[in-house]
C-alpha positions, 0 to 999 in steps of 0.5 A: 500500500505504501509502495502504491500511495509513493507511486499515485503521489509521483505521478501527480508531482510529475503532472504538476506545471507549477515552476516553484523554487527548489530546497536547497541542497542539504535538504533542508529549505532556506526559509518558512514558507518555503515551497516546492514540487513534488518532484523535486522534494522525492529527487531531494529524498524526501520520502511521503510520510502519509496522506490523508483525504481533507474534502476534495484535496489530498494532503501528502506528508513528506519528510527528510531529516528534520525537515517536512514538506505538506503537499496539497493536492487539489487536482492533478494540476493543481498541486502545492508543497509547503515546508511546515517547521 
């Protein structure tokens, strides 16, 4: 099941046409409110913690180290990452 939601989650960030700025190289972002793809936060390592349904959305968890992302999914175009600590 883990394996599959990492899939579905791939898939949707390589569908995403949102041009965000990308975590630095350590992993770790520069700033609160950092934002990112998903794409971009799966090649830095990030691994999808867990998902959870809110309404329409799908909200994704992603960590690496100490640093979180929490990834919005409105529709497969329409998708948003934002560090949370």
């Amino acid at each position: 099941m883990r394996k599959a939601l990492a899939l579905a989650a791939a898939l949707f960030a390589a569908g995403s046409a949102a041009a965000q700025t990308q975590p630095q190289a350590d992993g770790s972002g520069s700033s609160a409110g950092d934002v990112a793809s998903m794409a971009q936060l799966l090649a830095a390592g990030y691994e999808i913690r867990a998902a959870v349904p809110n309404g329409s959305k799908i909200i994704v968890f992603m960590q690496k180290d100490q640093s979180a992302y929490a990834c919005e999914f409105a529709s497969l175009t329409k998708t948003r990452c934002g560090t949370i600590n």
